[in-house]
C-alpha positions in Angstrom: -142.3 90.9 -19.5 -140.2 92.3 -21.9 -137.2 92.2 -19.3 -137.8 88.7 -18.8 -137.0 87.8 -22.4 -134.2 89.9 -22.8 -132.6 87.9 -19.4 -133.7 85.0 -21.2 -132.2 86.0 -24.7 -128.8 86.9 -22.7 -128.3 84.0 -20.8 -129.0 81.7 -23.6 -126.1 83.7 -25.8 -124.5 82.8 -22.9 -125.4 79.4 -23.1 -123.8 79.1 -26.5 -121.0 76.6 -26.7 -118.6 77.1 -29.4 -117.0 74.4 -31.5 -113.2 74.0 -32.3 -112.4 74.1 -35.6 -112.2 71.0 -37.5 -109.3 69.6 -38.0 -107.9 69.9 -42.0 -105.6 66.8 -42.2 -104.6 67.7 -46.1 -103.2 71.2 -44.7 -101.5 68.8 -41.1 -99.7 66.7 -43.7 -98.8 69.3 -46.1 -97.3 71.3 -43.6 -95.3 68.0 -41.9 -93.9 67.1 -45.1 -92.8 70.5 -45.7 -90.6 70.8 -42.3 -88.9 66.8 -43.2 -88.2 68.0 -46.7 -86.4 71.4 -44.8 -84.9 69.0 -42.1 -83.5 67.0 -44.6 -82.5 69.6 -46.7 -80.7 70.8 -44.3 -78.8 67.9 -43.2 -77.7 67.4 -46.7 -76.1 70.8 -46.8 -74.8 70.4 -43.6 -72.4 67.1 -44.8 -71.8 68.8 -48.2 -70.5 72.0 -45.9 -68.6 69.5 -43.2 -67.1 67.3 -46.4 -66.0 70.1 -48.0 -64.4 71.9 -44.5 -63.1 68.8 -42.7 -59.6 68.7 -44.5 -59.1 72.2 -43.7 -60.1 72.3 -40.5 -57.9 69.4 -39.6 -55.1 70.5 -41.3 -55.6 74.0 -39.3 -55.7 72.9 -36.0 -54.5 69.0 -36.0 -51.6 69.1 -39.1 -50.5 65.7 -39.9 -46.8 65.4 -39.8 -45.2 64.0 -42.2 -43.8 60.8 -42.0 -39.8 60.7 -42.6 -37.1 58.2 -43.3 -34.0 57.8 -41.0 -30.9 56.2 -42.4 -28.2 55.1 -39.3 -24.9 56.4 -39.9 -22.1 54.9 -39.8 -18.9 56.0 -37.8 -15.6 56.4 -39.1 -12.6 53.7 -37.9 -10.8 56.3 -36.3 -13.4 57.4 -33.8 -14.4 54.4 -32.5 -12.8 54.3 -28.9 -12.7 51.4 -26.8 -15.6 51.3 -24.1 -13.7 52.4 -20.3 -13.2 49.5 -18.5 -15.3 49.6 -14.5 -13.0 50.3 -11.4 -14.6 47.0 -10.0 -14.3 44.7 -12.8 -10.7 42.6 -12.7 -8.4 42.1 -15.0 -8.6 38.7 -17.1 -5.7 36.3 -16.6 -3.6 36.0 -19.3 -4.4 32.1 -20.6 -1.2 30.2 -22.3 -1.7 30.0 -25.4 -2.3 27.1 -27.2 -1.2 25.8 -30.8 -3.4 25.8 -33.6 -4.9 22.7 -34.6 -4.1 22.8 -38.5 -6.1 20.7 -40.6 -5.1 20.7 -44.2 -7.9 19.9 -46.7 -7.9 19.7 -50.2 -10.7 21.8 -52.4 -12.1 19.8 -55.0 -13.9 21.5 -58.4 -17.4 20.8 -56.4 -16.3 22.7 -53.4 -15.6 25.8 -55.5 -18.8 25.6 -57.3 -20.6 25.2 -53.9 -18.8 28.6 -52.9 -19.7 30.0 -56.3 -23.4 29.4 -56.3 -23.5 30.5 -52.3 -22.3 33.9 -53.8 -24.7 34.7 -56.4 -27.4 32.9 -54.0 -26.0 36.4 -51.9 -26.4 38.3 -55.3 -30.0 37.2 -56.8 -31.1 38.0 -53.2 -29.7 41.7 -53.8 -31.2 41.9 -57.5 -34.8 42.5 -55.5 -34.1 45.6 -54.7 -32.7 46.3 -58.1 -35.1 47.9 -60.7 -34.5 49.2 -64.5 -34.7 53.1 -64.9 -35.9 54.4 -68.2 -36.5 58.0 -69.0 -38.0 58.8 -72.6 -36.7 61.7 -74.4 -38.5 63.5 -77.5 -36.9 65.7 -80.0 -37.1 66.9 -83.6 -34.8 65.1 -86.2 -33.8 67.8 -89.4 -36.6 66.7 -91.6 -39.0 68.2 -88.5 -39.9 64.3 -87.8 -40.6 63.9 -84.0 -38.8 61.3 -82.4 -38.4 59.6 -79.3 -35.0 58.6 -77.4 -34.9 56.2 -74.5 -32.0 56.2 -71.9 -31.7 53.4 -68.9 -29.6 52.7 -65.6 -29.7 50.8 -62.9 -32.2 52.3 -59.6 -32.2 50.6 -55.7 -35.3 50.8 -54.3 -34.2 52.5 -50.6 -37.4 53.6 -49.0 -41.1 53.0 -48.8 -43.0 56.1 -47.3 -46.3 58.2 -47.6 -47.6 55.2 -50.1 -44.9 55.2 -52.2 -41.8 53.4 -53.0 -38.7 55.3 -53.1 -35.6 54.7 -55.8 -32.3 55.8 -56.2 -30.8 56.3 -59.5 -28.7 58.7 -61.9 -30.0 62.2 -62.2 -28.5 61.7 -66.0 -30.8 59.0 -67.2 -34.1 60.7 -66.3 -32.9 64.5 -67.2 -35.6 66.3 -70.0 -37.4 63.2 -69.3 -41.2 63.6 -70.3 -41.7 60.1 -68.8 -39.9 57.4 -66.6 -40.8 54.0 -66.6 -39.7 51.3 -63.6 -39.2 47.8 -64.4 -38.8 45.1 -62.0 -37.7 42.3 -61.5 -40.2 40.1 -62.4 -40.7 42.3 -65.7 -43.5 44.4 -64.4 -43.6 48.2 -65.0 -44.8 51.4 -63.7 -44.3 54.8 -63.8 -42.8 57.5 -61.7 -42.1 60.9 -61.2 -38.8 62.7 -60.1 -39.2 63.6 -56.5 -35.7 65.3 -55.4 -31.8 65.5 -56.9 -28.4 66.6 -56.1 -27.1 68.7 -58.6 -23.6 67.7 -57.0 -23.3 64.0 -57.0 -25.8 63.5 -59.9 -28.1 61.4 -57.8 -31.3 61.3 -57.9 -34.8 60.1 -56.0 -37.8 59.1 -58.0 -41.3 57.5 -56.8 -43.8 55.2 -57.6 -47.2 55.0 -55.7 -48.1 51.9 -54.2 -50.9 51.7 -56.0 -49.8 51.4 -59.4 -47.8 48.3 -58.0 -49.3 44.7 -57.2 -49.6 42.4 -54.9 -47.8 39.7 -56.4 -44.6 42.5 -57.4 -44.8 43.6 -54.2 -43.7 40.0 -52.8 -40.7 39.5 -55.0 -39.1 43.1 -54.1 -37.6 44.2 -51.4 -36.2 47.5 -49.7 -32.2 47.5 -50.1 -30.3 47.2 -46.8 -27.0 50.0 -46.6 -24.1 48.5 -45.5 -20.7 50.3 -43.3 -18.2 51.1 -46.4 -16.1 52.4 -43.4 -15.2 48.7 -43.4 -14.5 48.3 -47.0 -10.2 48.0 -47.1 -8.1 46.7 -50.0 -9.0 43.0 -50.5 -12.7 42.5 -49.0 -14.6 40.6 -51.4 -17.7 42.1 -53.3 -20.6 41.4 -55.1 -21.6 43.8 -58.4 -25.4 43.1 -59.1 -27.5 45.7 -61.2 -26.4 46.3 -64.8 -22.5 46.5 -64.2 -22.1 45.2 -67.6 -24.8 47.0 -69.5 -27.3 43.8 -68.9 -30.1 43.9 -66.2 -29.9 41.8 -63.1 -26.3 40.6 -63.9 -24.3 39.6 -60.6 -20.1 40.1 -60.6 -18.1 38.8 -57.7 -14.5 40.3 -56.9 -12.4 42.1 -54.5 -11.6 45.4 -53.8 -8.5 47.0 -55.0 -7.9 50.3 -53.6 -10.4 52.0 -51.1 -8.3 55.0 -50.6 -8.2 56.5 -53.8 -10.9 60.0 -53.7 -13.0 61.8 -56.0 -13.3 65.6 -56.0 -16.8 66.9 -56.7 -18.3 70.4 -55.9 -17.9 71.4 -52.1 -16.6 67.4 -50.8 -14.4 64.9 -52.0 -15.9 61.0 -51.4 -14.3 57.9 -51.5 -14.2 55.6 -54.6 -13.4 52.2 -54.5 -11.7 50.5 -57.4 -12.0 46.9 -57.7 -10.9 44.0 -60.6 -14.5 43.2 -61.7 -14.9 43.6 -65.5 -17.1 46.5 -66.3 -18.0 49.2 -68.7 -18.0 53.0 -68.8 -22.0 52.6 -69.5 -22.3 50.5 -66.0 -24.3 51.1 -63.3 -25.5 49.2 -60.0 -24.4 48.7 -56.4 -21.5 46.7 -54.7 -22.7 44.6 -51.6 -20.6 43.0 -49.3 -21.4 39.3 -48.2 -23.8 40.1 -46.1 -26.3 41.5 -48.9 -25.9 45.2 -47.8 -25.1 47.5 -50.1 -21.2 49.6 -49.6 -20.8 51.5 -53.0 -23.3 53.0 -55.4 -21.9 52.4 -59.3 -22.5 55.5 -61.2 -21.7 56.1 -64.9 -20.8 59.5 -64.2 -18.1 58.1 -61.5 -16.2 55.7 -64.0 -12.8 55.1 -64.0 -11.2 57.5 -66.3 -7.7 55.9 -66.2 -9.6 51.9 -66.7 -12.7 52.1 -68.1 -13.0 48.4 -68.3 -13.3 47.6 -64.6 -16.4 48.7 -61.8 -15.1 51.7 -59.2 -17.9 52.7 -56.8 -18.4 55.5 -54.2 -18.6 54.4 -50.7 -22.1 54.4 -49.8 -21.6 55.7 -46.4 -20.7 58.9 -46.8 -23.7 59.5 -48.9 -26.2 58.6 -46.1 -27.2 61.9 -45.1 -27.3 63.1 -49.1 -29.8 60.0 -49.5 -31.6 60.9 -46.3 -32.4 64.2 -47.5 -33.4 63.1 -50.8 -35.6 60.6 -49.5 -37.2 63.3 -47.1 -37.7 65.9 -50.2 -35.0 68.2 -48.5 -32.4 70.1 -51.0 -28.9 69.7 -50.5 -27.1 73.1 -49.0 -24.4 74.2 -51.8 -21.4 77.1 -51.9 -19.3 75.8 -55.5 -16.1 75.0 -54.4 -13.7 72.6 -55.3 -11.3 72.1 -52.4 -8.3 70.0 -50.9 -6.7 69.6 -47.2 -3.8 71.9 -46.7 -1.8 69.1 -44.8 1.5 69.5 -42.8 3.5 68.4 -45.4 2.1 69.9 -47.5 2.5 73.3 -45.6 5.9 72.3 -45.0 6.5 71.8 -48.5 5.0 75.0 -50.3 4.7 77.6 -47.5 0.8 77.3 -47.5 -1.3 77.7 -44.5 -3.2 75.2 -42.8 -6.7 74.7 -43.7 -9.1 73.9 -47.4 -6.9 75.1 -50.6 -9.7 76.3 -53.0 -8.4 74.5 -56.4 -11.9 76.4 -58.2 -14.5 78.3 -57.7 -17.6 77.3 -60.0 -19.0 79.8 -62.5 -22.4 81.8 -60.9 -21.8 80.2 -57.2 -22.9 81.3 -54.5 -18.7 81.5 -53.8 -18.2 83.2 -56.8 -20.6 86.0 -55.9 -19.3 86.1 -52.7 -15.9 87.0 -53.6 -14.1 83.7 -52.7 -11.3 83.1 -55.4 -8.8 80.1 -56.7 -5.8 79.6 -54.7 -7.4 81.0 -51.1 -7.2 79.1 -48.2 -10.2 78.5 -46.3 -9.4 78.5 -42.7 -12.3 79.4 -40.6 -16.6 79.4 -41.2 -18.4 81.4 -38.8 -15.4 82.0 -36.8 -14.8 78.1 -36.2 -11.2 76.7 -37.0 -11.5 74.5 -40.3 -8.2 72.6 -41.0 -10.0 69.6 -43.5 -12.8 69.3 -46.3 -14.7 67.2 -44.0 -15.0 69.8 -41.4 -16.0 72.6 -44.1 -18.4 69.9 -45.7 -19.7 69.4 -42.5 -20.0 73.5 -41.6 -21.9 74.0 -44.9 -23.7 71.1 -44.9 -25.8 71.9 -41.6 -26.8 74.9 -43.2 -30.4 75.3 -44.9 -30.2 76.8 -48.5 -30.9 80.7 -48.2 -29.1 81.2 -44.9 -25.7 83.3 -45.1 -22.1 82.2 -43.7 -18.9 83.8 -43.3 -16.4 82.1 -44.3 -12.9 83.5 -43.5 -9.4 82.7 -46.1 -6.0 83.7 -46.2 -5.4 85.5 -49.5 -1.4 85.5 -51.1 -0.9 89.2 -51.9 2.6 90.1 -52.3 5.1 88.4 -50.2 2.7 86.8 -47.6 -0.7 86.0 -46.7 -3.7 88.7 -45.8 -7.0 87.8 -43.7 -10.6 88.0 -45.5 -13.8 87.8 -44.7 -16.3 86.9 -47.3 -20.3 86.5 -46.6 -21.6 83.7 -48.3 -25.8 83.2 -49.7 -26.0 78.9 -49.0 -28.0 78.2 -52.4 -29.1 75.0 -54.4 -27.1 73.6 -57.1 -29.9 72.6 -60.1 
């Protein structure tokens, strides 16, 4: 009997059903809300981390190149050649030629006004790309009273790039600047910042960011247009806009006078034109050529010494590559010399050798330090015949600042000339 309800005890413990544990929905929710508040904690550092990492990372492996500004060069008269003519085509019969048909017409008053206002029509048009440079100065008078000193010149506006406009102007005006101010021509201002110079020419490029600039400005300006000064001779007829006279936004029309006359500045010589448009030594501004395009830059610096009272102007095209590399914050290669073409006349005349006469050698050059002295003649870089300044201006100018050349001279040492070679550290002029 007593087996029997042990069997009995054991099969209902066996029996027994057990009950899963209720459920605590407090404890569900607590612990749900806990893992969104992690997930979303998470996400949030995640952006932060990718916001903070994305310019890197894309500047490591995809770099964004920057944008640059090509100005077309212009080709000298003497190398254009004419294009071969094709086996196959035939030579054009000669047509008789025929007399002119002259009609003479008298000019009344009303025609020449007509011409006049056509011309400054050309002029105003050119005055858009004109702004008004002023750099502030501050000092300390004797009394220790600060003061302030303002200097202005002319700037073009010559580029638009990487959300900002580009301007050309005087490295003079803005030097010890602690601010420059732009105004336009429709009397708006902003400010800029100097963004690269040539210590050699004295000019300069300054920006102002888009943004400071609006909408309404932004329609009456324009981007100047270089012109071929190549095709600039004695007699072509000009158009002085800027501040040739001292005033903003003035506009001068006359010829050209002499386009063969030369400037000598450190390392090149350039071109100046001289015309018979009234001026002053405190002028500044561009010459354009009927077309609108600009063919001279007016610089104070660059005034007629012997006629201070009329515009001269350096021929914009062989300043292209300086205003290039400006434009593309790229510093202009320099050695410090002053030089001349040893011609064959010249040769002739004094016994010299062919090649670049150094007339100076500037103090603390890169030539100076090099041994290069007054009087040698410069007749081979990097063992490459040089018998002009345009080929050494050339030679050095392809170089990048820090690289070394070897220039070679002939030195006068007793009764005839001995071969040198002297190593040369390309540098910057400031």
């Amino acid at each position: 009997m007593k087996q029997q309800d042990q069997g009995e005890q054991e099969f209902a413990f066996i029996k027994e059903k057990i009950k899963d544990k209720p459920i605590n929905r407090r404890r569900l929710l607590l612990k749900a809300g806990f893992n969104l508040l992690c997930a979303v904690m998470f996400g949030v550092v995640a952006c932060f981390v990718f916001v903070l990492l994305k310019p890197h990372i894309e500047e490591r492996f995809y770099p964004e190149e920057e944008s640059t500004i090509k100005i077309p060069k212009d080709v000298l008269p003497q190398e254009i050649q004419p294009a071969p003519k094709k086996e196959e085509e035939e030579e054009p019969k000669e047509e008789p030629e025929k007399e002119p048909v002259v009609v003479k017409e008298e000019l009344e008053p009303e025609d020449y006004q007509a011409l006049q206002n056509k011309l400054y029509e050309i002029g105003k048009q050119a005055n858009k790309s004109m702004v008004t440079v002023t750099g502030v100065t501050s000092g300390m008078d004797w009394f220790d009273t600060p003061y302030e000193n303002e200097n202005s010149s002319s700037g073009i506006i010559v580029g638009n790039k990487d959300e900002e406009l580009l301007i050309l102007t005087e490295k003079k005006i803005i030097a010890d600047a602690k601010a420059i101010h732009i105004t336009f021509i429709d009397e708006t201002e902003a400010s800029a910042t100097l963004k690269k110079y040539d210590g050699n020419t004295g000019i300069a490029v300054i920006a102002v960011p888009l943004a400071d600039i609006s909408e309404e400005t932004m329609s009456e300006i324009s981007v100047a247009e270089l012109g071929n000064s190549y095709a600039v001779t004695q007699g072509t007829s000009v158009i002085a806009v800027g501040s040739p006279l001292g005033a903003s936004y003035s506009i001068l029309c006359g010829t050209i006078t002499s386009s063969q006359n030369t400037v000598s500045t450190i390392d090149t010589n350039y071109t100046i034109f001289t015309t018979d448009i009234i001026g002053n030594e405190n002028g500044s501004g561009v010459l354009i050529n009927l077309e609108g395009k600009v063919v001279g830059l007016v610089l104070q610096d660059y005034s007629n010494s012997n006629n201070r009272n009329t515009i001269t102007a350096l021929s914009i095209s062989e300043l292209k590559q300086v205003i290039e590399d400006l434009l593309n914050n790229q510093d202009i290669s320099y050695v410090g010399l002053r030089i001349s073409t040893v011609t064959n006349a010249i040769a002739e005349e004094f016994g010299i050798p062919r090649g670049v006469y150094i007339k100076s050698v500037e103090l603390d050059s890169p030539a100076m330090a090099a041994g290069l002295q007054e009087a040698d003649v410069i007749t081979a870089i990097n063992g490459e015949e040089i018998i002009n300044t345009v080929q050494y201006y050339q030679k050095v100018y392809e170089r990048e600042p820090g690289d070394e050349i070897t220039i070679t001279v002939k030195r006068q040492s007793g009764e005839g000339y001995t071969d040198l070679e002297c190593k040369v550290a390309v540098g910057i002029l400031q």
